[in-house]
MILUM-947819 format. One record per residue (C-alpha): residue number from 1; residue in three letters; x, y, z. Coordinates in steps of 0.1 Angstrom, whole numbers, plus 5000, padded with zeros to 4 digits. Example, Ala and Ser with C-alpha at 12.3 -4.5 7.8 and 13.67 -1.06 7.14 Angstrom:
# MILUM-947819
+-----+-----+------+-------+------+
!   n ! res ! east ! north !   up !
+-----+-----+------+-------+------+
!   1 ! ala ! 5123 !  4955 ! 5078 !
!   2 ! ser ! 5137 !  4989 ! 5071 !
+-----+-----+------+-------+------+
# end
This chain:
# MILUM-947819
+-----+-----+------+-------+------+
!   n ! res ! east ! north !   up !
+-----+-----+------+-------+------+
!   1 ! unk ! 4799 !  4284 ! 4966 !
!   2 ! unk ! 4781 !  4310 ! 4942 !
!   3 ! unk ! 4761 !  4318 ! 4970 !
!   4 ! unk ! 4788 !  4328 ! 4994 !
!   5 ! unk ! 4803 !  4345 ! 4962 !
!   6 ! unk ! 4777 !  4368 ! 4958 !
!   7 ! unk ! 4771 !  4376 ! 4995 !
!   8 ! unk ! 4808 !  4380 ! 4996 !
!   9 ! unk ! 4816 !  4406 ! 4969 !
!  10 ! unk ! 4789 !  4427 ! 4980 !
!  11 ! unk ! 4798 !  4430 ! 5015 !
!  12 ! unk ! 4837 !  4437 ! 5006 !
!  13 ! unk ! 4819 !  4465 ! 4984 !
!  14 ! unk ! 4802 !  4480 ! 5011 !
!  15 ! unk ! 4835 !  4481 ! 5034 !
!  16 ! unk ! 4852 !  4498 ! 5007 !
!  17 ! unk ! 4820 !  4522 ! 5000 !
!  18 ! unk ! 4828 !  4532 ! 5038 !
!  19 ! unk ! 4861 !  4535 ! 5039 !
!  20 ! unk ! 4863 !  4554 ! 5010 !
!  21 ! unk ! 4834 !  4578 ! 5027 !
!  22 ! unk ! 4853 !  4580 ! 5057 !
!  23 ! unk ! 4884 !  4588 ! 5037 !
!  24 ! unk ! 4864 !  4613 ! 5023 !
!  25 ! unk ! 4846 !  4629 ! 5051 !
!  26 ! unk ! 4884 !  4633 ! 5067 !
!  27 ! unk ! 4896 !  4650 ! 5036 !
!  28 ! unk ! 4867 !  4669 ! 5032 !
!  29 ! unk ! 4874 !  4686 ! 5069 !
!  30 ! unk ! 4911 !  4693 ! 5067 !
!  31 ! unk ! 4905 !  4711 ! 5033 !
!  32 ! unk ! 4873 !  4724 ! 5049 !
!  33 ! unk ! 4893 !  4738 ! 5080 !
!  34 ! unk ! 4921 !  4750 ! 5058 !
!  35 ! unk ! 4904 !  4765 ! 5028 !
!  36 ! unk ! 4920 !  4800 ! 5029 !
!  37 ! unk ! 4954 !  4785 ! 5040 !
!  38 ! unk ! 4977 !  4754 ! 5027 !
!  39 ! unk ! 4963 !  4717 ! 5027 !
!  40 ! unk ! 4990 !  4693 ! 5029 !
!  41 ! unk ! 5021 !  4717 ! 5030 !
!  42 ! unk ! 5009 !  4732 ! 5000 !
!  43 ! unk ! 4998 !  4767 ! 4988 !
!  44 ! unk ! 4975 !  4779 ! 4956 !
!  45 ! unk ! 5007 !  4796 ! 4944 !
!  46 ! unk ! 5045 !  4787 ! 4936 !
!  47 ! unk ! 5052 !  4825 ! 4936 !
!  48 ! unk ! 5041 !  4861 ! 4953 !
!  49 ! unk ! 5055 !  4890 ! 4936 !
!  50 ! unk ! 5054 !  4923 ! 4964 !
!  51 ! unk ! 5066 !  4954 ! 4966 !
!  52 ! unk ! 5088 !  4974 ! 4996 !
!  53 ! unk ! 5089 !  5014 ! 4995 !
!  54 ! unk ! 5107 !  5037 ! 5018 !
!  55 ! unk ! 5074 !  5058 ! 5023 !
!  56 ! unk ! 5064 !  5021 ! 5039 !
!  57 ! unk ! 5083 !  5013 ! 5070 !
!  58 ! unk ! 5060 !  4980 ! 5082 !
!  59 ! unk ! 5072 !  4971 ! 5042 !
!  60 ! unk ! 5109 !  4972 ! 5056 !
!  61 ! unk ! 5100 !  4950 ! 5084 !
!  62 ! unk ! 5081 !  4923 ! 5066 !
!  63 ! unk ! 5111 !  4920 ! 5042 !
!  64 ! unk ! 5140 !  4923 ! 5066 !
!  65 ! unk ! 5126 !  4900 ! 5090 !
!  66 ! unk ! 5115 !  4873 ! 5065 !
!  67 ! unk ! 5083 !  4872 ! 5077 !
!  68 ! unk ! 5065 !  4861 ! 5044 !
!  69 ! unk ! 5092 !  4839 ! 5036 !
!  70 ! unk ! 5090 !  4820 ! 5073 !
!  71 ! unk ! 5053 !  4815 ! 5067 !
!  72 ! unk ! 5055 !  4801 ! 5034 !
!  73 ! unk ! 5081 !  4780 ! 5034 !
!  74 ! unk ! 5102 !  4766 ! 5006 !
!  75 ! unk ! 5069 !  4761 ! 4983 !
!  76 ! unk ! 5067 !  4798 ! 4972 !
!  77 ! unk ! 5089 !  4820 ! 4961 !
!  78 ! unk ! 5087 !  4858 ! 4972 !
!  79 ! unk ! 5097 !  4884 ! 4949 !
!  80 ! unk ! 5103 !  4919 ! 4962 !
!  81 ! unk ! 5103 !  4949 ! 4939 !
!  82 ! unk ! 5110 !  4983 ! 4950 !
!  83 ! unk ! 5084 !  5010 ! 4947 !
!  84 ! unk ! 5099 !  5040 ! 4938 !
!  85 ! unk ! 5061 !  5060 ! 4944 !
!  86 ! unk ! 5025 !  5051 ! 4947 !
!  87 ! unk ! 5021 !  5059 ! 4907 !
!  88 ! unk ! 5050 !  5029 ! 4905 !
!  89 ! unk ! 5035 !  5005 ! 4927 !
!  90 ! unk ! 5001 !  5016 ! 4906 !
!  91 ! unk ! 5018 !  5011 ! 4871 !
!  92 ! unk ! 5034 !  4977 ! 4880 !
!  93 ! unk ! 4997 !  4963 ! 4900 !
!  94 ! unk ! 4981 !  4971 ! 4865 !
!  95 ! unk ! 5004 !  4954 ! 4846 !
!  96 ! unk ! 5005 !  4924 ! 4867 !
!  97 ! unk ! 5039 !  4925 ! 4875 !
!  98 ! unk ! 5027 !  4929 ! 4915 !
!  99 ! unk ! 5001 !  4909 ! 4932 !
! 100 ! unk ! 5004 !  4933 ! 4963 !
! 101 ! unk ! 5020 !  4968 ! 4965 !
! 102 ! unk ! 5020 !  4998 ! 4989 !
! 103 ! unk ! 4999 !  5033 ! 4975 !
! 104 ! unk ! 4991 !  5060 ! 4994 !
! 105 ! unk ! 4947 !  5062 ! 4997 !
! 106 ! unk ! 4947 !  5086 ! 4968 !
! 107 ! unk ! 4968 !  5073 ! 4946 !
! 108 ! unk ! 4945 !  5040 ! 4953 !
! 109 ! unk ! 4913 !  5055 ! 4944 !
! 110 ! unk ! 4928 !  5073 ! 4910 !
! 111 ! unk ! 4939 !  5037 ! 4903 !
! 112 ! unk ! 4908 !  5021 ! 4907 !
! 113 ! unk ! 4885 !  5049 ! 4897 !
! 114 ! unk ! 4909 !  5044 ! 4862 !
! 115 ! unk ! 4898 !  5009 ! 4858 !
! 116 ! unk ! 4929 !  4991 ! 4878 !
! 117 ! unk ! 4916 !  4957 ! 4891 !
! 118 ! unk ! 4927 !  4970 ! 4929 !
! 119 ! unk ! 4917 !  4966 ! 4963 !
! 120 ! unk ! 4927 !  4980 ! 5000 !
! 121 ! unk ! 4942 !  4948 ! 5023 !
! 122 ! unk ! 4953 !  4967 ! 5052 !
! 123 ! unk ! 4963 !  5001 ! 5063 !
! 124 ! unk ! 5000 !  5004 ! 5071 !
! 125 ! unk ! 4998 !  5040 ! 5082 !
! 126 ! unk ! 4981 !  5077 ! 5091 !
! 127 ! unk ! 5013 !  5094 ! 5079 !
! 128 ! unk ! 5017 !  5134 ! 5077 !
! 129 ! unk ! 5044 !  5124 ! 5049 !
! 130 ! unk ! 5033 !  5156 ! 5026 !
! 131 ! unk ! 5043 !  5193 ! 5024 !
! 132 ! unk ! 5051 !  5223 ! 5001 !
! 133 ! unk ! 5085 !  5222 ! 5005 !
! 134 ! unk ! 5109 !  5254 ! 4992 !
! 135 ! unk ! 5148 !  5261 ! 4991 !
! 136 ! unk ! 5167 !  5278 ! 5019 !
! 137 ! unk ! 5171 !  5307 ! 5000 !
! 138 ! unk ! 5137 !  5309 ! 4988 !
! 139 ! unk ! 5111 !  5340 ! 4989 !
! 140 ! unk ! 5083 !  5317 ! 4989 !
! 141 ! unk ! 5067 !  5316 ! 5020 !
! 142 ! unk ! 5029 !  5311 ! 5014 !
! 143 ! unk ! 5009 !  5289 ! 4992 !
! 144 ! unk ! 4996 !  5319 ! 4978 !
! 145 ! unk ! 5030 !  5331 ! 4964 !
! 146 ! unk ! 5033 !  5297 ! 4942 !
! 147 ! unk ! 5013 !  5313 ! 4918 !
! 148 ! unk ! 5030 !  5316 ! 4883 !
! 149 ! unk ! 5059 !  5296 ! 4897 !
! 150 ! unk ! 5071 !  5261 ! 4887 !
! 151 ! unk ! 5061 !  5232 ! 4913 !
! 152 ! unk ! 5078 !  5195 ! 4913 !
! 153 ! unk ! 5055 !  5172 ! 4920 !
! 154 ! unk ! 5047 !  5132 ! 4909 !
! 155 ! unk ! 5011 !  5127 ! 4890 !
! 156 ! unk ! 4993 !  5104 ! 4901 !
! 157 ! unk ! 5008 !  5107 ! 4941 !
! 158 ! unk ! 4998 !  5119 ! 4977 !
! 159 ! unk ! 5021 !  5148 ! 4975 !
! 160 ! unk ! 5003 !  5160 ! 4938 !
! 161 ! unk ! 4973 !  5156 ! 4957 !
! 162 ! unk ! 4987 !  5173 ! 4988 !
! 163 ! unk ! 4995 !  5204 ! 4963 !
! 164 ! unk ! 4962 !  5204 ! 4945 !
! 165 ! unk ! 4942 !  5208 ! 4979 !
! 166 ! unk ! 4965 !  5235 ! 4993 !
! 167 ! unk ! 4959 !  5255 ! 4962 !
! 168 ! unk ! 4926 !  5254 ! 4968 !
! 169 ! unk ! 4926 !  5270 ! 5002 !
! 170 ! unk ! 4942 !  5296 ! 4981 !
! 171 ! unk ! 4916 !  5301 ! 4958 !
! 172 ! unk ! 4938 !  5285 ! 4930 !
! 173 ! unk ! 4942 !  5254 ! 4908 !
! 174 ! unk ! 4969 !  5234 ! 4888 !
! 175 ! unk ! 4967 !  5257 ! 4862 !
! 176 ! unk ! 4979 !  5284 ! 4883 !
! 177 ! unk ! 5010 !  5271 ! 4886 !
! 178 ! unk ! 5038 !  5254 ! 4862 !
! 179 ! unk ! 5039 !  5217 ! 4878 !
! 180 ! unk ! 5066 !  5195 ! 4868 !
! 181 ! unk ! 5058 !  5160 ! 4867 !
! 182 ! unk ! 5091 !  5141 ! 4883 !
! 183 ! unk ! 5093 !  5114 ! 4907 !
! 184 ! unk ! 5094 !  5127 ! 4942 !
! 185 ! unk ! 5139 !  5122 ! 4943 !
! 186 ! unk ! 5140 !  5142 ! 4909 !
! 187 ! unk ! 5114 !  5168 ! 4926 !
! 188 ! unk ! 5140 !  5169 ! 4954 !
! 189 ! unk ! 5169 !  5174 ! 4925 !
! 190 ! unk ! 5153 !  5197 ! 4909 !
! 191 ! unk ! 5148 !  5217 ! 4942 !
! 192 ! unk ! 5179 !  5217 ! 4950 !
! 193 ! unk ! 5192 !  5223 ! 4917 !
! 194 ! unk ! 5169 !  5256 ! 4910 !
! 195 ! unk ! 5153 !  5243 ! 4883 !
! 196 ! unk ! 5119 !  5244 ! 4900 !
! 197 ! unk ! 5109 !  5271 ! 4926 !
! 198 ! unk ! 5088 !  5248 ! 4950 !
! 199 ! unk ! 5082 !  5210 ! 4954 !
! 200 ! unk ! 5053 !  5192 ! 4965 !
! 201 ! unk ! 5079 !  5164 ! 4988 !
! 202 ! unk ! 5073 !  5133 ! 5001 !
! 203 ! unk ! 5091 !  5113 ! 5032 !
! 204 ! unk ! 5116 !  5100 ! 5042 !
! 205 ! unk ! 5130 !  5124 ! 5010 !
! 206 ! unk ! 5117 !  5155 ! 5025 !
! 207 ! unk ! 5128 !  5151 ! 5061 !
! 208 ! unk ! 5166 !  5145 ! 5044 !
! 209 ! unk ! 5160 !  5179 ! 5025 !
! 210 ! unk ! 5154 !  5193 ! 5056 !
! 211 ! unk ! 5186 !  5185 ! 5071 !
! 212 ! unk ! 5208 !  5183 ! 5045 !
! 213 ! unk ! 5197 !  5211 ! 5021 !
! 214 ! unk ! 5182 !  5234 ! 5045 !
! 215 ! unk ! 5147 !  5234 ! 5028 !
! 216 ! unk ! 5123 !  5248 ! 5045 !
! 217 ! unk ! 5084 !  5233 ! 5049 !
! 218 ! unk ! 5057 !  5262 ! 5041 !
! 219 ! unk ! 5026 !  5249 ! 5042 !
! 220 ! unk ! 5017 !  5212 ! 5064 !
! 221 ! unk ! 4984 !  5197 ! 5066 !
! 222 ! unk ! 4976 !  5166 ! 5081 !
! 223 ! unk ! 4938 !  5166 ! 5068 !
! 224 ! unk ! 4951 !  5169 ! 5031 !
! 225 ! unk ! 4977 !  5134 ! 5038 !
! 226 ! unk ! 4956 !  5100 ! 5034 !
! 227 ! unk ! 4961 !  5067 ! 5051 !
! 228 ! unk ! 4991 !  5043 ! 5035 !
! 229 ! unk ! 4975 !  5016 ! 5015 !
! 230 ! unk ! 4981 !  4982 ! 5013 !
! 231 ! unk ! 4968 !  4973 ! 4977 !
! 232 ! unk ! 4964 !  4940 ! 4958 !
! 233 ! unk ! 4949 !  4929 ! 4926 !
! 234 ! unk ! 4915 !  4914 ! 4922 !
! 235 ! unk ! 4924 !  4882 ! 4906 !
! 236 ! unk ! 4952 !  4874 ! 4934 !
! 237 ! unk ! 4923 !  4880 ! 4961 !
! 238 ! unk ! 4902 !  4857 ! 4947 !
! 239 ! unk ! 4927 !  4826 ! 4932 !
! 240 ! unk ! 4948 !  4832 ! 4959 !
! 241 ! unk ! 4930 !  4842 ! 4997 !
! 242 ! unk ! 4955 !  4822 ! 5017 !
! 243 ! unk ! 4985 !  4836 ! 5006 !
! 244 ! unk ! 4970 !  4868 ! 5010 !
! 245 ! unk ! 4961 !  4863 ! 5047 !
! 246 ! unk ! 5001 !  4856 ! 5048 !
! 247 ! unk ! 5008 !  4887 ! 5037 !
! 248 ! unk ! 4982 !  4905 ! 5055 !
! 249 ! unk ! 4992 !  4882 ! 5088 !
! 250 ! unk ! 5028 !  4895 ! 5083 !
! 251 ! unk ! 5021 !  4931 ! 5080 !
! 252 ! unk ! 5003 !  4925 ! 5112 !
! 253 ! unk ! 5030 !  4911 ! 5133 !
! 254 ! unk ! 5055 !  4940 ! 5115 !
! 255 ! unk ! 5034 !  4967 ! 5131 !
! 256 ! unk ! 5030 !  4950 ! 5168 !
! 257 ! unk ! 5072 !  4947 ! 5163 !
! 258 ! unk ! 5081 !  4986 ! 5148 !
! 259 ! unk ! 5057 !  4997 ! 5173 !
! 260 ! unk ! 5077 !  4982 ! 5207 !
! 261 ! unk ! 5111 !  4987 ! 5185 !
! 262 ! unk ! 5106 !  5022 ! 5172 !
! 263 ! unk ! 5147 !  5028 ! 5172 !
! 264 ! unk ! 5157 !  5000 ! 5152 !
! 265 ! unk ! 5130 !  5003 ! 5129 !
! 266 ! unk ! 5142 !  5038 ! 5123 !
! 267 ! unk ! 5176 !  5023 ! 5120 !
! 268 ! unk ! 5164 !  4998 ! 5091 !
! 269 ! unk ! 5149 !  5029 ! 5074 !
! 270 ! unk ! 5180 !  5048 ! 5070 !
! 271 ! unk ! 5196 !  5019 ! 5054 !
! 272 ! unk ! 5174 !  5011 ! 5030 !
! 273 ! unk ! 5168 !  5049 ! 5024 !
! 274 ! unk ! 5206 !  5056 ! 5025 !
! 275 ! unk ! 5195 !  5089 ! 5050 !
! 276 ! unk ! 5207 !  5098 ! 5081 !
! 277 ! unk ! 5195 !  5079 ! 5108 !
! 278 ! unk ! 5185 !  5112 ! 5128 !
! 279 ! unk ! 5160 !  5120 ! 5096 !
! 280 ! unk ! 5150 !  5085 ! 5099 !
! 281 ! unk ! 5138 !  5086 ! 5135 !
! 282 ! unk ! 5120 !  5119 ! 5123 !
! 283 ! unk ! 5100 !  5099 ! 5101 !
! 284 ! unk ! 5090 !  5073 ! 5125 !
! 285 ! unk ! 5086 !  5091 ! 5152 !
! 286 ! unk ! 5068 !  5123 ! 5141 !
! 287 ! unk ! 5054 !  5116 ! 5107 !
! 288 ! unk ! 5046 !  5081 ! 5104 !
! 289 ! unk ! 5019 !  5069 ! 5127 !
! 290 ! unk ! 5021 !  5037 ! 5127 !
! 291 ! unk ! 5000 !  5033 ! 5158 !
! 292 ! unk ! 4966 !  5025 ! 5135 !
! 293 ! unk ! 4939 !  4998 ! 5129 !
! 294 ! unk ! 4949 !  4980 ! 5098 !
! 295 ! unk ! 4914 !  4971 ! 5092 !
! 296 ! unk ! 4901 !  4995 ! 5064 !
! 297 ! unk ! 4871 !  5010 ! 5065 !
! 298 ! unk ! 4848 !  5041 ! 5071 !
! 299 ! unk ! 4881 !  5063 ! 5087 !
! 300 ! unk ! 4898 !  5055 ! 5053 !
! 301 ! unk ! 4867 !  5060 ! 5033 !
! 302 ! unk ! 4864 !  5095 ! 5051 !
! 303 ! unk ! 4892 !  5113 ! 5035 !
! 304 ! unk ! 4890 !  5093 ! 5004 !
! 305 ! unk ! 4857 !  5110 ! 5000 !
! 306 ! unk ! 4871 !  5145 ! 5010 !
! 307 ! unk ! 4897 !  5141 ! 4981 !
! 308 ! unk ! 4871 !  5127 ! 4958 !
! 309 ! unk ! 4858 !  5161 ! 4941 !
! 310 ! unk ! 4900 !  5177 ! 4935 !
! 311 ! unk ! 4901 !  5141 ! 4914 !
! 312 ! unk ! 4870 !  5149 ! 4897 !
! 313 ! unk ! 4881 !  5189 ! 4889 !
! 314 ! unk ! 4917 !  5176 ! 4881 !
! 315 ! unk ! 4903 !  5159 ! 4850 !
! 316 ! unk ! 4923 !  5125 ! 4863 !
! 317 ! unk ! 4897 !  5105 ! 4865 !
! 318 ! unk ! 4887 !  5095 ! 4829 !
! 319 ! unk ! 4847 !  5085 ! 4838 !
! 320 ! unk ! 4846 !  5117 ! 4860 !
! 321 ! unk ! 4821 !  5114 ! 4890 !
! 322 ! unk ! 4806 !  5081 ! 4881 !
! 323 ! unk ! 4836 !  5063 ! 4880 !
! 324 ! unk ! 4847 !  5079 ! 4911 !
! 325 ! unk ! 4819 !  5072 ! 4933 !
! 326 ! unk ! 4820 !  5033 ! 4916 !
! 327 ! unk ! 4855 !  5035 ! 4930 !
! 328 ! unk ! 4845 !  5045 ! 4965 !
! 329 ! unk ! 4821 !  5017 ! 4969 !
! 330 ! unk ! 4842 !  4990 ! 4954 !
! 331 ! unk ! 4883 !  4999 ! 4968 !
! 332 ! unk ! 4876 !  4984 ! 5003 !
! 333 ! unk ! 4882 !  4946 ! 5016 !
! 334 ! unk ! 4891 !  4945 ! 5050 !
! 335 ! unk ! 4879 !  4909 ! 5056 !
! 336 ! unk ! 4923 !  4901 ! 5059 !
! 337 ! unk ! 4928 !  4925 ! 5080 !
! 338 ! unk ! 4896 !  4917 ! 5102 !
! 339 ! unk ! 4909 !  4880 ! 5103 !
! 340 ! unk ! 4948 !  4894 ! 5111 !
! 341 ! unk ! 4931 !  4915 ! 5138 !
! 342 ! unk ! 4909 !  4892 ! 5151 !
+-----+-----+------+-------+------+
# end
């Protein structure tokens, strides 16, 4: 009876040995074939905090359609917070209080050349979304003539930027003129108001300007614009890759829809924007250019390299070249967007 015993407990030990390794081989290839996604219905996060901004129309989509929400189910929950300006969605990445938000490319770099843990996801857009902008009334009719004059325009922002290259083709800088740091409605405000002579706008505000105030555009560049940038933080990237994907997946599917439904995506932009819908199709049609890889990459690097030295001059940048060209090397990840693409 011992005998069989000890023949017996060894053999049931070995079956269990086996099943337990086959148990373990199976769960080692689902979590294998899902390890950027969800294994068993679950994700790596109960929450994703992400931003929408009017200057982002594929932003508008990706909310309004639910897009996040229908990929992640009941198990997180998305929290939208509106960006009111790349330097907002820059403040609020830093601080944490955003795992993804939408910049525009040089707002992005001046972020991360400043130390913010950021990184480029996708590329929502190639917009023309900048221009000196002046009142109806206004004698202003060169870049030239800004000289001595006060400017409205948001630190830290495309449109600042915009301003700080055209000045340059004038043989002037920032200190040649008296630039008031507002956010770009208050710039428009102000405008409007005459308590600044020019502003440095940004859309969808700027097209309204034009049609309801009668501003007038006197100086457009679409060299001196940079791509829209989908931005997220360094520790979501790495603790948090399939939910990520999601996001990246979503703005993905927004662009294939706004592109084949340009109207009603100008539609949803005039409600959120509160503008006329007219202005809206404007932005969508002329000015957005949403027709673009979101992959980033060498294009994106291109004019973030040709904006690179008004950074360094402008004094923004507290580590100067260094940290700039650190910056350059380090914004880009476009293995989401390769992966959305692909």
């Amino acid at each position: 009876m011992s005998t069989v015993i000890r023949r017996t407990v060894p053999a049931l030990a070995v079956g269990a040995v086996v099943m337990l390794m086959a148990t373990g081989c199976l769960a080692g290839e689902n979590a294998s074939s899902s390890s950027d996604g969800a294994s068993a219905g679950s994700w790596s996060t109960d929450t994703l905090s992400i931003d929408f901004a009017t200057y982002n129309p594929l932003s508008l989509v990706v909310k309004d359609q639910g897009l996040i929400e229908k990929a992640l189910g009941d198990d997180v929950d998305v929290e939208w917070t509106q960006s009111a300006g790349s330097n907002k969605a820059n403040e609020l990445l830093r601080a944490g209080a955003l795992d993804v938000g939408s910049t525009a490319g040089s707002a992005a770099l001046l972020a991360r050349a400043n130390g913010s843990p950021i990184k480029v996801i996708d590329v929502y857009s190639q917009p023309e979304w900048s221009a000196i902008v002046v009142g109806p009334d206004s004698d202003i009719t060169s870049v030239a003539d800004l000289k001595g004059k006060k400017v409205a325009a948001t630190s830290g922002t495309d449109p600042y930027f915009f301003l700080l290259q055209a000045l340059e083709t004038e043989g002037l800088s920032v200190k040649d003129v008296d630039v008031q740091n507002l956010q770009h409605a208050d710039g428009r405000a102000a405008l409007d108001g005459g308590s600044v002579d020019a502003w440095a706008g940004l859309d969808p505000i700027m097209a309204a300007a034009e049609v309801e105030s009668g501003d007038k555009l006197i100086y457009r560049n679409v060299d001196f614009n940079s791509y829209g940038f989908l931005n997220a933080t360094e520790d979501f990237l790495t603790d948090h890759k399939d939910v990520a994907q999601v996001v990246v997946d979503a703005y993905e599917e927004a662009r294939t829809w706004a592109l084949a439904h340009p109207d009603e995506t100008a539609a949803l932009l005039a409600k959120v924007a509160g503008i006329d819908p007219k202005v809206a199709t404007t932005v969508i049609g002329e000015r957005s250019n949403l027709d673009v890889s979101g992959v980033p990459g060498e294009a994106q690097l291109a004019v973030l390299k040709k904006i690179a030295p008004v950074l360094v001059d402008s004094d923004a940048v507290t580590g100067g070249q260094d940290a700039v060209d650190k910056a350059l090397d380090t914004i880009i990840e476009p293995s989401f967007a390769e992966k959305a693409a692909g």
